[in-house]
Steps between C-alpha positions, in 0.01 A plus 500: 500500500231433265116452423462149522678193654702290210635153575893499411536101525723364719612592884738757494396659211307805641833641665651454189241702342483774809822545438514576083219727556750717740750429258328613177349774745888627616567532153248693349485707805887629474485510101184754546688686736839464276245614163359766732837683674669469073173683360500755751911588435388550127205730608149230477351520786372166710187619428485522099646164544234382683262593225718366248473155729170522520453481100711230426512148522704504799173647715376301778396576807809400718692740244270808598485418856915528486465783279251722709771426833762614271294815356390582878836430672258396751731207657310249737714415790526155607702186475510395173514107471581503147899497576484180724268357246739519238788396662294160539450462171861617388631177732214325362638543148870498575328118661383373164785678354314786228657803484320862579722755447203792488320387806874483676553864412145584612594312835850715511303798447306417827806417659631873430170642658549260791862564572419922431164495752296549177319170551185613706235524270314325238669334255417843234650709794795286528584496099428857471705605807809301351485655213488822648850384672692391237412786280519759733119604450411736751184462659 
């Protein structure tokens, strides 16, 4: 998940950490593909945005790596984790009582793919593929 090994403190709080990252990771992956399927109605393609991405302060490399799956279309298939993960760390916070309404929807939004057999792929694939469905993109 990283370059190096970082101590977190106590016992216990490595899965809470494992499962923000798929949390904050849910997120941005379904607003990219959100940003991405509203450009492309208005006539940008995922590509310029991309670019645009790419010059801004919003460029890092897990950004372009999400980016160049959504440019390519080129969906990996496997069993994404990143739903399960989540759901942990939704009870986990519903536990110590802090509300996450965005990660929630993000979790919903894999729910949809689940419950619609969009849910075997990557979690890019995934985001991208429910978008597709509740806009009515056509592949």
């Amino acid at each position: 998940m990283g370059n190096k090994i970082i101590h977190v403190g106590e016992l216990g709080n490595a899965k809470l950490v494992k499962n923000a990252m798929a949390m904050f990771a849910a997120v941005v992956h379904l607003s990219l593909a959100e940003t991405c399927a509203w450009l492309k109605k208005g006539g940008l393609s995922e590509d310029t945005f991309r670019t645009i991405l790419k010059n801004s302060q919003q460029d890092s490399i897990a950004i372009d790596r999400i980016m160049e799956i959504i440019v390519s279309k080129k969906y990996k298939p496997r069993k994404s984790w990143m739903p399960k993960d989540v759901g942990f760390g939704l009870d986990m916070a519903r536990e110590m009582e802090v509300p996450m309404p965005f990660v929630a929807l993000a979790y919903q939004m894999f729910s949809i793919a689940q419950a619609t057999g969009q849910d075997g792929y990557e979690a890019t694939g995934i985001a991208c593929n429910v978008y597709d469905l509740i806009t009515g993109a056509k592949r």
